[in-house]
KOLLUMSE-165089 format. One line per field, with one value per residue (C-alpha): residue number from 0; residue in one letter; x, y, z. Coordinates in nm, 4 decimals. Example, Ala and Ser with C-alpha at 12.3 -4.5 7.8 and 13.67 -1.06 7.14 Angstrom:
i 0  1
aa A  S
xx 1.2300  1.3670
yy -0.4500  -0.1060
zz 0.7800  0.7140
***
This chain:
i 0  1  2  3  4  5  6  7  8  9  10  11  12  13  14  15  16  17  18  19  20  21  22  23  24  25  26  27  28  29  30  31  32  33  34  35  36  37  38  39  40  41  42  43  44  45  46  47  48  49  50  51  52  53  54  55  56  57  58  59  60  61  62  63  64  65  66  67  68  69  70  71  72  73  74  75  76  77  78  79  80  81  82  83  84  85  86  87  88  89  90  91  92  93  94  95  96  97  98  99  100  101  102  103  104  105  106  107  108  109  110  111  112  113  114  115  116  117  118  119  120  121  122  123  124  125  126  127  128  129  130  131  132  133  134  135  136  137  138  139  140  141  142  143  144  145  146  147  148  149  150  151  152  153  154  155  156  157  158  159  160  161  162  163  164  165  166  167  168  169  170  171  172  173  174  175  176  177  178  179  180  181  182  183  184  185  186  187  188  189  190  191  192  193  194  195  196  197  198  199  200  201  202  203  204  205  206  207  208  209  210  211  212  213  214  215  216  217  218  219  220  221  222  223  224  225  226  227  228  229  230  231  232  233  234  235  236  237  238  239  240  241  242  243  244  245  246  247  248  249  250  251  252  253  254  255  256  257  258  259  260  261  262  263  264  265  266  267  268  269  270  271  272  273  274  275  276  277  278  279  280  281  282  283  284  285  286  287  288  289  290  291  292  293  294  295  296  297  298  299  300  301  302  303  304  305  306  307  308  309  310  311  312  313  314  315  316  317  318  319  320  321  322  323  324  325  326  327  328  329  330  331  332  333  334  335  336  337  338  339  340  341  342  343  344  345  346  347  348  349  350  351  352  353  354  355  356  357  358  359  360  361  362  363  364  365  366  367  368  369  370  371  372  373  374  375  376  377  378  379  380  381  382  383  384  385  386  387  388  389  390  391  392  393  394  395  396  397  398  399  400  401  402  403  404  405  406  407  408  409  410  411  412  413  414  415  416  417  418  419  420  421  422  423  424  425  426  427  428  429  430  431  432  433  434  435  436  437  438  439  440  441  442  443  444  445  446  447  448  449  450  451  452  453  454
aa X  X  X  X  X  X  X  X  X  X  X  X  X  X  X  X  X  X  X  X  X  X  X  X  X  X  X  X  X  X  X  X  X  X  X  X  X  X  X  X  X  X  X  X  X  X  X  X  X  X  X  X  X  X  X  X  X  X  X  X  X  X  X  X  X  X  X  X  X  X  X  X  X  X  X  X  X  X  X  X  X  X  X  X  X  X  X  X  X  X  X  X  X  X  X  X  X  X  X  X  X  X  X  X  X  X  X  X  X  X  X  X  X  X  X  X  X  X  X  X  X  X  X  X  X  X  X  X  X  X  X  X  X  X  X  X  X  X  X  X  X  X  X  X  X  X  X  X  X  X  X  X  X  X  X  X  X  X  X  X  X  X  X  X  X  X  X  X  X  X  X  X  X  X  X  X  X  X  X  X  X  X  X  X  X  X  X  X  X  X  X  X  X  X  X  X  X  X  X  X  X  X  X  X  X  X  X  X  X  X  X  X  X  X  X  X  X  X  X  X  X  X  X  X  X  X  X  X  X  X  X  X  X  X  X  X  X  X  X  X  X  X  X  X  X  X  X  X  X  X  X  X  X  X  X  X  X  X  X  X  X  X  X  X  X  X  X  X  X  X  X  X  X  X  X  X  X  X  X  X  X  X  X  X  X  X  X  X  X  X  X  X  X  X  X  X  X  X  X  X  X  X  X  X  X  X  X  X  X  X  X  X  X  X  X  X  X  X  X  X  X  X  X  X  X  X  X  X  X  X  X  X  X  X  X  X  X  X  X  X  X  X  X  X  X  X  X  X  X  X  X  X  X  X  X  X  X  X  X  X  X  X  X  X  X  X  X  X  X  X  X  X  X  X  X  X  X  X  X  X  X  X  X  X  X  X  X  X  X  X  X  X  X  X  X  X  X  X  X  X  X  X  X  X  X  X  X  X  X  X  X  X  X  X  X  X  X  X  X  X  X  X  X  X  X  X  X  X  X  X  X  X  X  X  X  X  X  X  X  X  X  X  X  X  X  X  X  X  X  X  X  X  X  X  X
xx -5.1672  -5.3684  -5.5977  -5.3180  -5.0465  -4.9170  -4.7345  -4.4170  -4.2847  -3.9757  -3.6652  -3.5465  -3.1632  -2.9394  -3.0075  -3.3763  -3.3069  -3.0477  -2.7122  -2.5802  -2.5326  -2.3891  -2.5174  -2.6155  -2.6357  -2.9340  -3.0803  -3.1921  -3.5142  -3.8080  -4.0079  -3.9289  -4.0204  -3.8070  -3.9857  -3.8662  -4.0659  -4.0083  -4.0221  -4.1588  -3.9153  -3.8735  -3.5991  -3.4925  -3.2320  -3.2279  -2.8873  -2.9831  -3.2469  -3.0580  -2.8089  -3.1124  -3.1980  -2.8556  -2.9567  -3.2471  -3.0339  -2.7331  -2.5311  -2.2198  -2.0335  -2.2668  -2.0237  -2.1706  -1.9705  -2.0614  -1.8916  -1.6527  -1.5446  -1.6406  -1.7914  -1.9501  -2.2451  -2.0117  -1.7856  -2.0773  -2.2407  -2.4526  -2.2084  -1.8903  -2.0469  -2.1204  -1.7751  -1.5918  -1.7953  -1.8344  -2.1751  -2.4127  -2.7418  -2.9309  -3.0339  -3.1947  -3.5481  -3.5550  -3.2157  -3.0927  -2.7693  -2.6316  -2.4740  -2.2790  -2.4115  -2.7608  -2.6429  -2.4944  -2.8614  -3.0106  -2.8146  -2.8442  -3.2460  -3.2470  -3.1721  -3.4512  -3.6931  -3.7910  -3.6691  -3.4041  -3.0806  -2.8662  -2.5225  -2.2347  -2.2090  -1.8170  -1.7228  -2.0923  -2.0894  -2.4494  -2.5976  -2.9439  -3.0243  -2.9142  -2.7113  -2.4707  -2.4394  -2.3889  -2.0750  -1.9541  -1.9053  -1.6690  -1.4333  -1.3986  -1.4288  -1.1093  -1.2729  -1.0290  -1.1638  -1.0032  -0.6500  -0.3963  -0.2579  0.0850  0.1385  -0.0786  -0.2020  -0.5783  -0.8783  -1.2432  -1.3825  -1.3326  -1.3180  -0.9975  -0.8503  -0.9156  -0.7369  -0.4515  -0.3616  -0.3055  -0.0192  0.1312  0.0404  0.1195  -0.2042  -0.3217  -0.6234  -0.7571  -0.5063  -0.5786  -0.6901  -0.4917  -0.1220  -0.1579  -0.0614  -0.2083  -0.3546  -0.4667  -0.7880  -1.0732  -1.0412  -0.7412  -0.7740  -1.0339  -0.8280  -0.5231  -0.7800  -0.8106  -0.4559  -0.5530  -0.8954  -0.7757  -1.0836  -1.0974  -1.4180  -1.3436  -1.3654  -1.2754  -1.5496  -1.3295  -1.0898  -1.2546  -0.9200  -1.0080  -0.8527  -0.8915  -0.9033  -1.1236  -0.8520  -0.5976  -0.9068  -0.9291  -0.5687  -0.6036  -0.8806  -0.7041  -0.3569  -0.5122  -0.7838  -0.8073  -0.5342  -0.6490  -0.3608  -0.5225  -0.1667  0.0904  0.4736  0.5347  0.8988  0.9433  0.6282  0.5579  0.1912  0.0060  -0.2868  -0.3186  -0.2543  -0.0630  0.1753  0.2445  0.3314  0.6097  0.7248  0.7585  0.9594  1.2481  1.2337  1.1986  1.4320  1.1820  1.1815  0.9146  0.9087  1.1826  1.3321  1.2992  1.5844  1.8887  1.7094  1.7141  1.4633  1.2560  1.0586  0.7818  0.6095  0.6033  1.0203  1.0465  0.8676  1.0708  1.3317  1.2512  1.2603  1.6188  1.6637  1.4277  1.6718  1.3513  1.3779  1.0752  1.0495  1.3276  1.3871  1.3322  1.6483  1.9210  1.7753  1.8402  1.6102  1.4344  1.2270  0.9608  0.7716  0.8719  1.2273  1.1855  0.9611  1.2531  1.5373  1.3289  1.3785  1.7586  1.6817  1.4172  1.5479  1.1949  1.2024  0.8300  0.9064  0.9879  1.0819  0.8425  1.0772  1.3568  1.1954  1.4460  1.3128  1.3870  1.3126  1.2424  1.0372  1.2698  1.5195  1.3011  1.2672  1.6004  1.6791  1.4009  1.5782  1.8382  1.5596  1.4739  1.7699  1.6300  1.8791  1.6520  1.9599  2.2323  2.5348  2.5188  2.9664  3.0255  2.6220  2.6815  2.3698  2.2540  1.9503  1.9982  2.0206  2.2459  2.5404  2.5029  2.5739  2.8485  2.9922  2.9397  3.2063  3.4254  3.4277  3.4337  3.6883  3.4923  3.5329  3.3097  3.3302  3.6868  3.7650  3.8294  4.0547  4.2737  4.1610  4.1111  3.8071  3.5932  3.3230  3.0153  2.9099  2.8274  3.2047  3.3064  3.0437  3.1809  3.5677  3.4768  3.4196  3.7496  3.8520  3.5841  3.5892  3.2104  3.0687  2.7041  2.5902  2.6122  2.5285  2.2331  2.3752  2.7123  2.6839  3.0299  3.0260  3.0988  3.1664  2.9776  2.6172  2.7996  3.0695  2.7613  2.6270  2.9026  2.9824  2.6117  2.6591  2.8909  2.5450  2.3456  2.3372  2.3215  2.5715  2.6580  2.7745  2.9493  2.7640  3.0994  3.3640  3.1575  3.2786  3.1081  3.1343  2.9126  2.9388  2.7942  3.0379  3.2705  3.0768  3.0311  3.4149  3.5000  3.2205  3.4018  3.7529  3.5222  3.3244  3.6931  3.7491  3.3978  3.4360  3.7772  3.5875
yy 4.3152  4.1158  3.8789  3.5819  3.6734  3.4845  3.6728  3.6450  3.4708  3.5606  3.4172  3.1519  3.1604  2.8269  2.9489  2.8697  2.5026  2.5436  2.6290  2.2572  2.1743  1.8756  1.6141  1.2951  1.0471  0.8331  0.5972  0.7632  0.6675  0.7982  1.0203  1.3742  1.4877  1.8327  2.1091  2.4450  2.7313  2.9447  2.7239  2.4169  2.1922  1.8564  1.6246  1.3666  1.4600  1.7669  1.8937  1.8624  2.0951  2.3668  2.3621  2.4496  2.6938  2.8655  2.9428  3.1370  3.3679  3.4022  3.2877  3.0537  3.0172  2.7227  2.5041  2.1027  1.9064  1.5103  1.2382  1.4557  1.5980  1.9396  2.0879  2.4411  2.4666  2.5979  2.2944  2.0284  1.7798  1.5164  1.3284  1.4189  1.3001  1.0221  0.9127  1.1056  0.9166  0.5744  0.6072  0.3811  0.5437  0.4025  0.0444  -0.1138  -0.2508  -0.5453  -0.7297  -0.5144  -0.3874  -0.0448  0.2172  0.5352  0.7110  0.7819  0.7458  0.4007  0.3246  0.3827  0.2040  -0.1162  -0.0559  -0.1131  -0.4756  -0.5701  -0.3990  -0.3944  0.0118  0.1009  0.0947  0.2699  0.0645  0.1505  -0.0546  -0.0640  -0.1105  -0.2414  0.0189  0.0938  0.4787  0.5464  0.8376  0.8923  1.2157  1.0106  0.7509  1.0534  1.2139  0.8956  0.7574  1.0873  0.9119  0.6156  0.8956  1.0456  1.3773  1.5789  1.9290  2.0403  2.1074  2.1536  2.5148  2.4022  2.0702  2.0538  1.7230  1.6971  1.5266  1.4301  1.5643  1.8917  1.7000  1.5524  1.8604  2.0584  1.7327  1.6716  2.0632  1.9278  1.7683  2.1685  2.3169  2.0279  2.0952  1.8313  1.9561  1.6416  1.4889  1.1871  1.2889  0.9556  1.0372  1.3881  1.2402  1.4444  1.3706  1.5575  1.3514  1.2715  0.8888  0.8640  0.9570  0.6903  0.4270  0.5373  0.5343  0.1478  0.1341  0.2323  0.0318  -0.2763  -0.2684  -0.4848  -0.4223  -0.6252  -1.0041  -1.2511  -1.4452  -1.7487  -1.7304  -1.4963  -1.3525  -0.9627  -0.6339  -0.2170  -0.1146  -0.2339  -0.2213  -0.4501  -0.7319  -0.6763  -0.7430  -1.0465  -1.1652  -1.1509  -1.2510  -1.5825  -1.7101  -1.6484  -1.7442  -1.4544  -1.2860  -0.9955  -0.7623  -0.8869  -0.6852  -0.6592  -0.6721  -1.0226  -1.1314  -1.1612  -1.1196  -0.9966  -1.0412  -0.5877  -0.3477  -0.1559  -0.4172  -0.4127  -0.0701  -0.1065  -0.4034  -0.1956  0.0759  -0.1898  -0.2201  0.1700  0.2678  0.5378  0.6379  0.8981  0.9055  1.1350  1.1712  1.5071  1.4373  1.3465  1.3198  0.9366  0.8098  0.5339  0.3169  0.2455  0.4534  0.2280  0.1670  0.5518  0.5730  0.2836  0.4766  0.7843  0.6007  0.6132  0.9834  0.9962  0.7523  0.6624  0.2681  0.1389  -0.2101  -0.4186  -0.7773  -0.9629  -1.2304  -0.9990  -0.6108  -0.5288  -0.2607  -0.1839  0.1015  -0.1082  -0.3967  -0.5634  -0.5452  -0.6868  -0.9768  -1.0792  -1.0316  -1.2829  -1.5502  -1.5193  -1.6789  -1.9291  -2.0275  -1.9966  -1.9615  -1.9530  -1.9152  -2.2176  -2.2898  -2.5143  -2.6170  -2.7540  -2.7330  -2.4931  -2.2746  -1.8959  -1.6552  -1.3551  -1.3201  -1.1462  -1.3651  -1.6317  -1.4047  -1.3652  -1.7413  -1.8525  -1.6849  -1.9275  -2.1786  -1.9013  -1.7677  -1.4623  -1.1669  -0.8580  -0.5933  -0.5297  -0.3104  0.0007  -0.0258  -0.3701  -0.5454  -0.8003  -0.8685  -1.0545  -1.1737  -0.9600  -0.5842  -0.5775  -0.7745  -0.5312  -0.2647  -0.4184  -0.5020  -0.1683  -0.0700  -0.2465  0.0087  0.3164  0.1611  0.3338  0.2598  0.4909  0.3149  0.3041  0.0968  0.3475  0.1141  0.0139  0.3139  -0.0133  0.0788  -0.1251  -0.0834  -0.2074  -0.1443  -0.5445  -0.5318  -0.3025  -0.4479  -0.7983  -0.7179  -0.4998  -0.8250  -0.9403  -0.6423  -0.6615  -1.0334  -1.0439  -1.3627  -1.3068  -1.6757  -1.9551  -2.3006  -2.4531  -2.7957  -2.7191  -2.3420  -2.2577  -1.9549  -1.7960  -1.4212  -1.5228  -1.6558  -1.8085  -2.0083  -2.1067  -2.2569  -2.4320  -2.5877  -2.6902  -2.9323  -3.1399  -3.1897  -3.3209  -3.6984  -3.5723  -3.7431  -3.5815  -3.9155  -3.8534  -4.0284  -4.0105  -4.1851  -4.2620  -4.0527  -3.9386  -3.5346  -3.4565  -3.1179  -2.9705  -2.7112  -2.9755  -3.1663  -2.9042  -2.8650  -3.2039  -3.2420  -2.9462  -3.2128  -3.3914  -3.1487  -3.0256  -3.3278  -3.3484  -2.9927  -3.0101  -3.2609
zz 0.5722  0.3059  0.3510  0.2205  0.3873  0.7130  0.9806  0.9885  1.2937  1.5347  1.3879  1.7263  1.7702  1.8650  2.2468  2.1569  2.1457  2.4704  2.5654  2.5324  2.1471  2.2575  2.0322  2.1545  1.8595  1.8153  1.5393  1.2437  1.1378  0.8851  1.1813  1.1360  1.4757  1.4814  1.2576  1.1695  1.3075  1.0155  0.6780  0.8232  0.7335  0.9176  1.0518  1.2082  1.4318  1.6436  1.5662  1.1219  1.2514  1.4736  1.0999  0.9693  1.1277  1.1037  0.7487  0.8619  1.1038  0.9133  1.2296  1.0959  1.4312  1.6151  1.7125  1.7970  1.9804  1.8531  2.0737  2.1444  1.8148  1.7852  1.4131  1.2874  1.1289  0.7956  0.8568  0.9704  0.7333  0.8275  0.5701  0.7897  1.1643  1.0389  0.9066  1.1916  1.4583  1.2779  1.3867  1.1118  1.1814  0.8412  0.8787  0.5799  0.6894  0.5169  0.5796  0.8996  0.7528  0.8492  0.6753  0.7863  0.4665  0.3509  -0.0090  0.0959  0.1945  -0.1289  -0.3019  -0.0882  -0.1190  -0.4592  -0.4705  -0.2440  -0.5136  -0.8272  -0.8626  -1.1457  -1.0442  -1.2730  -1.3932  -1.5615  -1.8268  -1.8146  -1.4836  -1.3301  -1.0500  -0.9756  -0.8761  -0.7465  -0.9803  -1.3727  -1.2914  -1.0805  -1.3516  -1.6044  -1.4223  -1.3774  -1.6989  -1.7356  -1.5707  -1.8180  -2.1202  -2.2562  -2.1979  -1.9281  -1.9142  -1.5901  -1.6470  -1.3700  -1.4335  -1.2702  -1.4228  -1.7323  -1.5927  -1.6683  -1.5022  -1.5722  -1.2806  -1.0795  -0.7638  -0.8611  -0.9688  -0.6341  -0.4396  -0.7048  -0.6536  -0.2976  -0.3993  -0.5398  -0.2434  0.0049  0.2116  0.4336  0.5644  0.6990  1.0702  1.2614  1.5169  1.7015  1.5699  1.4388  1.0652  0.8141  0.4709  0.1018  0.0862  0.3002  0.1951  0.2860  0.6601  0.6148  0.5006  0.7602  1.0209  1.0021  1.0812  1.4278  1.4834  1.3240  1.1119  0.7887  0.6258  0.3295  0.3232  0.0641  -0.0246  -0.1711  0.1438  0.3773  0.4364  0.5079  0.4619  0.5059  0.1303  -0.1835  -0.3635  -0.1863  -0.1218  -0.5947  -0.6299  -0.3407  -0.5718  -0.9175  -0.8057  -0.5532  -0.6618  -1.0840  -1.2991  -1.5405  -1.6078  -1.8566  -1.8616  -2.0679  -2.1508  -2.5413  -2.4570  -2.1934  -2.2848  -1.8781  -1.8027  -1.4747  -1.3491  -1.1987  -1.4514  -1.1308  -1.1355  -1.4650  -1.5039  -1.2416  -1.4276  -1.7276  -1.5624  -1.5132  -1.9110  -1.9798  -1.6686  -1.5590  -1.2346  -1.1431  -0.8050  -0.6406  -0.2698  -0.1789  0.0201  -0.1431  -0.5140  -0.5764  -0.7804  -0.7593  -1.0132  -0.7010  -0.4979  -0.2175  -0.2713  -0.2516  0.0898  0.2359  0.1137  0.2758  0.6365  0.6076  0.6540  0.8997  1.1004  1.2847  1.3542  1.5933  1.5035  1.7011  1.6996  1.9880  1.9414  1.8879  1.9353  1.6057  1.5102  1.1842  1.0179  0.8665  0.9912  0.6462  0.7293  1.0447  0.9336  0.6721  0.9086  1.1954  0.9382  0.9726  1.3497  1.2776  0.9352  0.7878  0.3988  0.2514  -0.0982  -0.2751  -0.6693  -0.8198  -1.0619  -0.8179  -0.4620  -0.3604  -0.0883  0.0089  0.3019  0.0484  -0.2541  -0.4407  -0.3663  -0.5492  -0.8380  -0.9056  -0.8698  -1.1260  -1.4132  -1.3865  -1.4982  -1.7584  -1.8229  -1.8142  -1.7760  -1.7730  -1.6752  -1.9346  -1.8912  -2.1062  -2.1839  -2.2482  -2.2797  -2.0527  -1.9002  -1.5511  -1.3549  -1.0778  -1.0517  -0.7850  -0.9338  -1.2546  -1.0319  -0.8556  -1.2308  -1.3211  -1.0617  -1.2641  -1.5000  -1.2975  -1.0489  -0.8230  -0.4479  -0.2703  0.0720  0.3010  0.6588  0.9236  1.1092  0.7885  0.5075  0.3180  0.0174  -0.1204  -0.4319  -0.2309  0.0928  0.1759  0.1456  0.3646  0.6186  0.5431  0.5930  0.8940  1.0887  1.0831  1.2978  1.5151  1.5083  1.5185  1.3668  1.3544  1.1651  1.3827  1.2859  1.4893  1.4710  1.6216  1.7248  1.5327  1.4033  1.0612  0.9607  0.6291  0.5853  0.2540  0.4614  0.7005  0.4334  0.3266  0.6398  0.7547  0.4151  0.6728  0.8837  0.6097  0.4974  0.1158  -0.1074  -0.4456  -0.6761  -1.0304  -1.3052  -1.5000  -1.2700  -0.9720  -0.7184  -0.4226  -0.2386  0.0726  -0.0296  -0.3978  -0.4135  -0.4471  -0.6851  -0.9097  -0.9383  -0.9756  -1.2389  -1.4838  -1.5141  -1.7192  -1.9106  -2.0176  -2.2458  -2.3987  -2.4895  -2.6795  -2.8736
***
């Protein structure tokens, strides 16, 4: 042995450091108190090290068990702990503030000194070192060298690839661990996870409202609190404020519909509409009401159909005052102010405000009537129809008036009659006349637009 050389010193196993790798998690902090034997490496935490050491004897089996969660040393990153615990072990020395990620750290360092910080000049996300900031700007480059060999869709960055291949394959390879739902991407068992702790790390700092995704707390932003509305349609000339909702505005225009049940092969022009969608076949309904036991699939659902009871309608015109209990409903009802009437029929052109009655005057045509009584064989075109004339064999009258309590098989002829309960008067500026009701009005107001016409 020359002169130089150093011994070479016994290789310790996982046993060395004890039979119990469970891992108790502590504060991380800048003293490196556990050193390798063999290459003299240092570290913080004694599990990073017994990793470590793995390396040096080729064993890949160490399991660690971290609050609970077990991980191998191929599996285990100090990354993965962290975010699978929720433990935030780096705390920024000057303001206190803790982060689950050591990268997350470094970045927050660099605005309490004077250090470059390395921006994007596009989208003014900031990276602690210049490679970062170079594979980023990829992403805002039409460059797309990696090229899905079973789609042809292309991405920027091989990352992306490996979890849009995912969606080929249908491999989830990351559960929750709380309800056993699985997901393609790390992020979003992340984001799902919130669903279960209630957590909302991002706040509004106009409104201080809060929520679990970056993204949502953006769109809050743009579509509350700035009237910027930077997305406007070449064909309505409507504008937006997300480019997200844009694009499914101008599906409506372009009938696409790219997102397909797997199912029974409707398509949808919204993602979201196609997984509301898909609750249907699942026949799962866990959200009843707690007036009449009516039960729901969504939480949505439920939230409109409570306003049937406590006659609360949020959404109100500001052109006449006129109030609804659903947003769409308020959509539909401003075109009349607009005249806007987006959905045309493709045999005769006659077009309408709301997609619904262009279906139901489609029917017309077709003569179609898909949906029979099974007390009477009586059929009907629509399936509000069928529902509506079913109540006059079961006699069930499910809209009551809360002035009276009578009871209507309609909400239409509930409406109608709670007119009788209201001290509005309807007078005609042509011949005086007075109606409680403005049905009524209406009517009467036409034997006079007669005349004028014919002139």
């Amino acid at each position: 042995m020359e002169a130089n050389e150093k011994p070479l010193a016994s290789v310790p196993s996982v046993e060395a450091f004890g039979t119990d790798t469970t891992v108790q998690t502590e504060t991380v902090t800048d003293e490196k108190h556990f050193g390798c034997d063999i290459c003299g490496e240092a570290f913080s935490q004694k599990l990073s090290l017994k990793a470590h050491c793995c390396t040096h004897t080729n064993e890949k089996d160490c399991i660690y068990d971290v609050d609970g969660k077990e991980f191998s040393q191929k599996q285990y990153s100090k990354n993965d702990v962290c975010i699978q615990t929720d433990e935030k072990s780096y705390s920024c020395d000057s303001c206190h503030k803790s982060f689950a990620l050591k990268n997350e750290l470094s970045i927050h360092c660099l605005s309490h000194t004077n250090e470059n910080i390395y921006s994007c000049d596009v989208c003014n996300k900031v990276f602690p070192r210049k490679s970062q900031l170079n594979q980023h700007y990829i992403s805002h480059a039409d460059v797309k060298p990696y090229a899905c060999d079973l789609c042809d869709k292309a991405f920027s960055q091989k990352g992306n690839l490996n979890e849009h291949y995912r969606t080929h394959t249908n491999k989830k390879p990351f559960p929750c661990d709380l309800c056993n739902k699985k997901f393609a991407r790390k992020g979003e068992l992340k984001t799902h996870y919130r669903i279960h702790t209630n957590e909302k790390p991002f706040s509004c700092d106009v409104c201080t409202k809060a929520f679990a995704q970056k993204s949502s707390l953006n769109q809050h932003y743009s579509r509350s609190h700035t009237n910027e509305k930077p997305f406007p349609c070449d064909l309505c000339n409507k504008k937006f404020s997300h480019k997200d909702d844009f694009k499914k505005h101008y599906r409506f225009h372009t009938n696409e519909r790219p997102y397909s049940c797997d199912v029974c092969n409707k398509r949808f022009c919204d993602k979201g509409v196609l997984k509301r969608h898909y609750q249907t076949h699942l026949n799962e309904k866990p959200w009843p009401c707690d007036v009449c036991g009516k039960k729901f699939s969504q939480k949505g659902s439920l939230t409109i159909h409570y306003r049937s009871h406590t006659n609360e309608k949020p959404y109100s015109c500001d052109v006449c005052n006129k109030a609804f209990s659903v947003k769409n409903s308020l959509n539909i009802h401003y075109r009349t102010h607009t005249n806007e009437k987006p959905y045309s029929c493709d045999v005769c052109d006659k077009k309408f405000a709301d997609k619904r009655i262009l279906y139901r005057h489609y029917q017309t045509h077709t003569n179609e009537k898909s949906y029979a009584c099974d007390i009477c064989k009586k059929k009907f075109s629509h399936k509000n129809y069928l529902n509506r004339h079913y109540r006059f064999h079961t006699e069930e009258k499910p809209y009551s008036c809360d002035k009276c309590n009578k009871k209507f098989y309609e909400k239409g002829h509930l409406n109608y009659h709670y007119e009788m309960h209201t001290n509005e008067s309807y007078s005609c500026d042509v011949c005086g006349k007075k109606f409680s009701r403005k049905r009524t009005f209406n009517q009467h107001y036409r034997t006079h637009a007669k005349p004028l016409l014919a002139n």
